[in-house]
C-alpha positions in Angstrom: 41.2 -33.8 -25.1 40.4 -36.7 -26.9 40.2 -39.0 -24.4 38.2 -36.6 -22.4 35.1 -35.6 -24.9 35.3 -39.7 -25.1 34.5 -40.1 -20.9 32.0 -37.3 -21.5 30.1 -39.1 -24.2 30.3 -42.6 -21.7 29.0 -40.6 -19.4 25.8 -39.5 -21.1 25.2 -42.9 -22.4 25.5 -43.9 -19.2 22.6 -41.5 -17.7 20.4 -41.3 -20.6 16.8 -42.0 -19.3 14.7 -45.2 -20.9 12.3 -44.6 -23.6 9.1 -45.0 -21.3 6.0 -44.3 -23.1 3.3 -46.6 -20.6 3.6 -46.8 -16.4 1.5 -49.7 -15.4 1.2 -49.7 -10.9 -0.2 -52.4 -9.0 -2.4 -50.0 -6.3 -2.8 -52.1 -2.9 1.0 -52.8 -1.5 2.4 -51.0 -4.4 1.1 -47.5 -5.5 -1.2 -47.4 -2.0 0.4 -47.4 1.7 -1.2 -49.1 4.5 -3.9 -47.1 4.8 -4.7 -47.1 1.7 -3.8 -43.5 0.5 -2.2 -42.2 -2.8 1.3 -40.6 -2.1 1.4 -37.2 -1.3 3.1 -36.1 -4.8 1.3 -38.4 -7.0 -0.8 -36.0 -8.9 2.0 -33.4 -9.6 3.7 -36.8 -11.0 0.8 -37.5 -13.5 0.8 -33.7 -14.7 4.7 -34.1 -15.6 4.1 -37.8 -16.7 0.9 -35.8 -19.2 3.5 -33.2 -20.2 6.0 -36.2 -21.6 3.2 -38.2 -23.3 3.7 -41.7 -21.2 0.4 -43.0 -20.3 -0.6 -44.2 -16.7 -2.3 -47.4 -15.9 -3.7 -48.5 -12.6 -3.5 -52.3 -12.7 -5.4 -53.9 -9.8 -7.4 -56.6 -8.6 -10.2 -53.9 -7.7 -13.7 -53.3 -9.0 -13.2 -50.8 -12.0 -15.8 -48.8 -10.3 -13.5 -48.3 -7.2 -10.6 -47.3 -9.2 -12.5 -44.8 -10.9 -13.3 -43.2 -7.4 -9.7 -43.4 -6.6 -9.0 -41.5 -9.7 -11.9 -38.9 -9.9 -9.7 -36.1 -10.9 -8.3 -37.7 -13.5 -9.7 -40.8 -14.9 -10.9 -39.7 -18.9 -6.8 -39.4 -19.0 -5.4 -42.8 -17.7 -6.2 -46.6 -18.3 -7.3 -49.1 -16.0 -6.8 -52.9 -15.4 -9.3 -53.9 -13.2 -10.1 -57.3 -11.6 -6.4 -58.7 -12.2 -7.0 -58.2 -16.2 -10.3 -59.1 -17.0 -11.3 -55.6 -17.6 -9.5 -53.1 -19.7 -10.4 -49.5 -19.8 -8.5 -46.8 -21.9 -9.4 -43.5 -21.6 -13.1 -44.0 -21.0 -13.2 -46.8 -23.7 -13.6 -50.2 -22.9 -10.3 -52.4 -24.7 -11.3 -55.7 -23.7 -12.9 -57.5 -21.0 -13.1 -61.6 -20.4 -16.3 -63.5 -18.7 -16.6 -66.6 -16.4 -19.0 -68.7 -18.0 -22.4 -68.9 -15.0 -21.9 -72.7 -15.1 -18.3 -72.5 -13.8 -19.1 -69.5 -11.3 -22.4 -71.9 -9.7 -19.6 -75.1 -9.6 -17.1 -72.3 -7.6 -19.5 -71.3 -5.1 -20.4 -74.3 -4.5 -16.4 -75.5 -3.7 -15.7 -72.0 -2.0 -19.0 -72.6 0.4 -17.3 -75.8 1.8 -14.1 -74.1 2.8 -14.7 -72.6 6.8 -14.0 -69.1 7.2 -14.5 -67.8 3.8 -16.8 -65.2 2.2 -16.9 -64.7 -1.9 -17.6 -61.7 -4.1 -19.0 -62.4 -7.7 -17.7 -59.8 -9.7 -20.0 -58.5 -12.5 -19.2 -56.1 -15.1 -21.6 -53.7 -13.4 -21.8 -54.6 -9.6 -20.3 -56.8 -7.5 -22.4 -59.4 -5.4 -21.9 -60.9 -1.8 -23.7 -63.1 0.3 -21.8 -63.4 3.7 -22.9 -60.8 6.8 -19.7 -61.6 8.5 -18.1 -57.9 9.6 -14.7 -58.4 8.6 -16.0 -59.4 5.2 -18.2 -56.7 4.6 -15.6 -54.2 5.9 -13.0 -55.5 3.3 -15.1 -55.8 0.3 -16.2 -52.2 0.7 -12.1 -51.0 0.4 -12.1 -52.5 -3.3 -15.7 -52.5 -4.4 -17.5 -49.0 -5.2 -20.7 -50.6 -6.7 -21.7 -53.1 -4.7 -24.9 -55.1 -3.4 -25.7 -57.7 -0.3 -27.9 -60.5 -1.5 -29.9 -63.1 0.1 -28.9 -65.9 -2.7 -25.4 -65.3 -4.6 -26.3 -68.1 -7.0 -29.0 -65.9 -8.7 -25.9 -63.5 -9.4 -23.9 -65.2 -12.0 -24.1 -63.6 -15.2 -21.2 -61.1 -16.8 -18.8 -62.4 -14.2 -15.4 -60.8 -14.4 -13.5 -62.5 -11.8 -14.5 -64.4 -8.4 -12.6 -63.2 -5.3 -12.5 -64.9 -1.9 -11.6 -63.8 1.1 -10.6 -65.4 3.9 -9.2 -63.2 7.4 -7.1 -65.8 8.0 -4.8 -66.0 4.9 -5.8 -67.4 1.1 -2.1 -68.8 0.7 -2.4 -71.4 3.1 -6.1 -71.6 3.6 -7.8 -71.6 0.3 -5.7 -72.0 -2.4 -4.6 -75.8 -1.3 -8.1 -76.6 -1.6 -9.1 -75.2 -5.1 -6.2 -75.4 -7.0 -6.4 -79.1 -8.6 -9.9 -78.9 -8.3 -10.2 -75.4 -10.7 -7.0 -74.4 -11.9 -7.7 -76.4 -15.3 -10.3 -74.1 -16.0 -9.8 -70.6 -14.2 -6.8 -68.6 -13.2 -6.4 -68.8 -9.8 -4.0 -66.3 -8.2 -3.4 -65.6 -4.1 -4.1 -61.9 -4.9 -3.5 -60.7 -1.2 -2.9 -62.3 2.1 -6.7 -62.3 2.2 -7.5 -62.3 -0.6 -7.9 -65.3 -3.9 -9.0 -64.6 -7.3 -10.6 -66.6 -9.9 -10.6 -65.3 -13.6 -10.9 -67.2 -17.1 -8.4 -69.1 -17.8 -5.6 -67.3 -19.6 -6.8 -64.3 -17.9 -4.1 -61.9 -15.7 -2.8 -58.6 -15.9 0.0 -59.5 -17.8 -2.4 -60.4 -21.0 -4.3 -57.7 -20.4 -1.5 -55.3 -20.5 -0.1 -56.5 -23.9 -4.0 -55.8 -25.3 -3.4 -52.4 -24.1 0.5 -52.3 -25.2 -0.8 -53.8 -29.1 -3.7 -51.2 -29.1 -1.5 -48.4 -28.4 1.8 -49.8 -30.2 3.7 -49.3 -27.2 6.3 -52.1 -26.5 7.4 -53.9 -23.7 10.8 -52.0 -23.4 9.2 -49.0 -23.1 7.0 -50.2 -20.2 7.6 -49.7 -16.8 5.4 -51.9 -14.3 5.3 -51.7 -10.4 3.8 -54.9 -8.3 3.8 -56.6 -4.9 1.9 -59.6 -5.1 1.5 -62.9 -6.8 -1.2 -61.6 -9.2 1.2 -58.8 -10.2 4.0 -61.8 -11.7 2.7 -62.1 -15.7 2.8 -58.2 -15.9 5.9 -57.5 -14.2 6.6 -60.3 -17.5 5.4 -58.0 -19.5 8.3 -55.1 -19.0 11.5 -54.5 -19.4 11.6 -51.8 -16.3 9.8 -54.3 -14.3 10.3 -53.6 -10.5 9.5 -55.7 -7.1 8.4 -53.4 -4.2 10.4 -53.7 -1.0 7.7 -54.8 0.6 6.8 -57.3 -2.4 6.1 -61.3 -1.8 9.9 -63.1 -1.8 8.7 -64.9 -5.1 7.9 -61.5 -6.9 10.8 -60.1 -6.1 12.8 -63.2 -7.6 10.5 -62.8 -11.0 11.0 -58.7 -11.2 14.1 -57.7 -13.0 14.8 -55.0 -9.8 13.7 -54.8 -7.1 12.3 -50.9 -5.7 14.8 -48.6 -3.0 11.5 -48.0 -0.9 8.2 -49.8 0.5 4.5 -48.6 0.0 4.9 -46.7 3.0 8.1 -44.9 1.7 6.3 -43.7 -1.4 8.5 -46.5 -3.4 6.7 -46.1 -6.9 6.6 -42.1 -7.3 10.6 -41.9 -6.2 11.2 -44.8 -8.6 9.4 -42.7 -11.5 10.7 -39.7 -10.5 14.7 -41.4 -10.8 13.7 -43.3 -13.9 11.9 -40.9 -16.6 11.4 -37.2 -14.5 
């Protein structure tokens, strides 16, 4: 009898759910599947995640503006990580936010312009700015930026900039980031955010700081965080969490950094059945 109650007790220690009081979700490759779509059950998900009081964050590399479109319905009840931590948004209230100085973002332009194939977004607290005509471009900048404006000079653009992204169709990894990374890595962050995609941020700047401002103002911990990610920018944050998972789908090197490693891809719905296994 004993020895049974004892097995029983093992058991439920066993099973017991984690303490989880903040999700944070990486959206493109992670939350979102190919096409860019939210999975089918992810707003019955938020209402239960409401009803046990753990806070949703979308962590991205997006405009802040996009993600708000994203999350219309329920946006005054979340918090947002935009432009790979140099915004931070709780609730409607700004947390913190980080700026590249205009002297830094005229001396990137000027390095980025020399690189063939390449097209850059300064990304301003209020609108993001782009120069290049070239269809591909302008086609992927509208995905991840819902205030946006073409200009004829991008150089007259450089005040209150968040981050610098540049895109380049045929992969940052081996195309871009070779060419900036001694030349501005001593003073920006500079992450491959995407396959075409590279951000440039202040230094000391990445989601992984900007969740702990969020974590500090909230007096949530790391072990009761849960954080999803795919990409290279997702690696400080995915730091920053006990439960931090790798997608399927994630970059080899993520996957290596996460402490597990999701069941399912993007495409399979990976974070929502992950959430629904861990706390639900």
């Amino acid at each position: 009898m004993l020895d049974t109650l004892r097995s029983k007790f093992l058991l439920i220690q066993t099973i017991r759910m984690p303490d989880i009081r903040l999700i944070a979700t990486d959206m493109d490759g992670t939350l979102l599947n190919s096409a860019h779509k939210l999975p089918n059950d992810f707003y019955q998900i938020f209402e239960q995640l409401c009803e046990k009081n753990i806070l949703f964050v979308a962590a991205s590399g997006r405009q802040y503006y996009n993600l708000l479109n994203v999350f219309e319905k329920i946006a005054d009840r979340m918090s947002f990580i935009a432009e790979n931590g140099t915004y931070v948004v709780h609730k409607g209230k700004e947390i913190a936010s980080s700026l590249i100085s205009p002297e830094t973002v005229l001396r990137v332009i000027d390095i980025v312009m020399q690189i063939p194939n390449t097209g850059i977004v300064v990304c301003g607290k209020n609108c993001a700015y782009y120069q290049t005509e070239e269809p591909e471009f302008v086609y992927t900048v509208g995905l991840y930026y819902g205030r946006k404006q073409k200009v004829n000079n991008i150089k007259e653009h450089v005040s209150d900039c968040l981050k610098i992204a540049v895109f380049c169709g045929n992969g940052t990894e081996e195309n871009v980031y070779p060419h900036v990374k001694q030349l501005l890595e001593q003073d920006l962050q500079v992450v491959v955010s995407g396959k075409v995609w590279l951000d440039m941020m202040p230094k000391g700047a990445n989601k992984g700081e900007a969740l702990k401002k969020l974590q500090q103002a909230l007096d949530i911990t790391s072990e009761q965080t849960l954080v999803f990610g795919d990409y290279m920018n997702d690696i400080e944050m995915l730091q920053d969490a006990k439960y931090s998972y790798a997608m399927k789908n994630a970059h080899p090197i993520v996957q290596k950094v996460a402490n597990y490693v999701t069941h399912y891809s993007n495409d399979e719905e990976g974070v929502t059945k992950e959430i629904k296994k861990l706390v639900l």
